[in-house]
Every structure is written in C-alpha cells, then in structure tokens.
C-alpha positions, 0 to 999 in steps of 0.5 A, a space after each residue: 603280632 599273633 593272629 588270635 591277638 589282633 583278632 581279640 583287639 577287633 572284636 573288644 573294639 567293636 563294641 565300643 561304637 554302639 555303646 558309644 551312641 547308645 549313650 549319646 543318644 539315649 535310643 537304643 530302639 531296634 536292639 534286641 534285649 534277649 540278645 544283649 542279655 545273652 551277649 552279656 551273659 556269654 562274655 561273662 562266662 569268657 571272662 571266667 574262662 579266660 582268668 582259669 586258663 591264665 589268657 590275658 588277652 580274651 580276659 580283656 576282650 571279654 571284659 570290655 565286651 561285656 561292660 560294653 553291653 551293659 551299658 547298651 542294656 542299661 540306656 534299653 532299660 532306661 528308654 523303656 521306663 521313660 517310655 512307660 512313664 510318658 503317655 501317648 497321645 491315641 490321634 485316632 479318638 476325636 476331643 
C-alpha cells in the first residue's frame, strides 16, 4: 500500500473518536471552537481541491474529517445553548 494511502486512512480515522465521544457525551468543554471552525473550513477546501484533481483517497479523508468536526461543532454549539438556558446558581450571595 502507498504511503500517502495509509497516511490519508490514519489521519480520516483519527477523527472518528472525538466525534464519537462528543456525542456520547454530549461535552465538548475544553474544545477550541475557533479552531474547529477552522479544521472545518480547511477540509472543506481539501475536499474541493481533491474532486478538481481527480484524488479519490484525500477526497474521502476530507470528507469524513470534515463531517467529523461538524458533528464536534455542532454538540459545542448545543452545550452552549443549553448552558445558556440553565441559570446558575452565585453560592457566594446568602438567602
């Protein structure tokens, strides 16, 4: 197997377990919004790159990658709403 092969296969599965747990959990608290947006916005412009040049294999790395993040994103954008929606609770106040 060529090396770019197994290097694209690494790379596209490495993504998987955070997107993974992010679902399960439903947490994704000490992620880097600015830097997932990015990650996204990069895979995407892989994914065009790798349709014009015909490149099967970083077209898919991309692909998956990006659906990846997204789903990362979107659990981030979801704990964020729901944070914002439950009130919290200032124990330095007395009753």
């Amino acid at each position: 197997m060529e090396f770019a092969v197994v290097a694209t296969i690494v790379s596209c599965f490495s993504q998987i377990p955070q997107a993974i747990r992010s679902l399960q959990t439903g947490k994704t608290t000490d992620i880097s919004p600015a830097s997932n947006v990015l990650f996204i916005v990069s895979s995407i412009l892989w994914t065009v790159s790798s349709i014009l040049d015909l490149n099967v294999p970083l077209c898919a790395n991309s692909v998956i990658t990006a659906v990846c993040q997204i789903v990362v994103f979107v659990v981030y954008v979801r704990q964020k709403r729901k944070e914002k929606k439950t009130p919290t609770i200032n124990r330095t106040q007395e009753p």
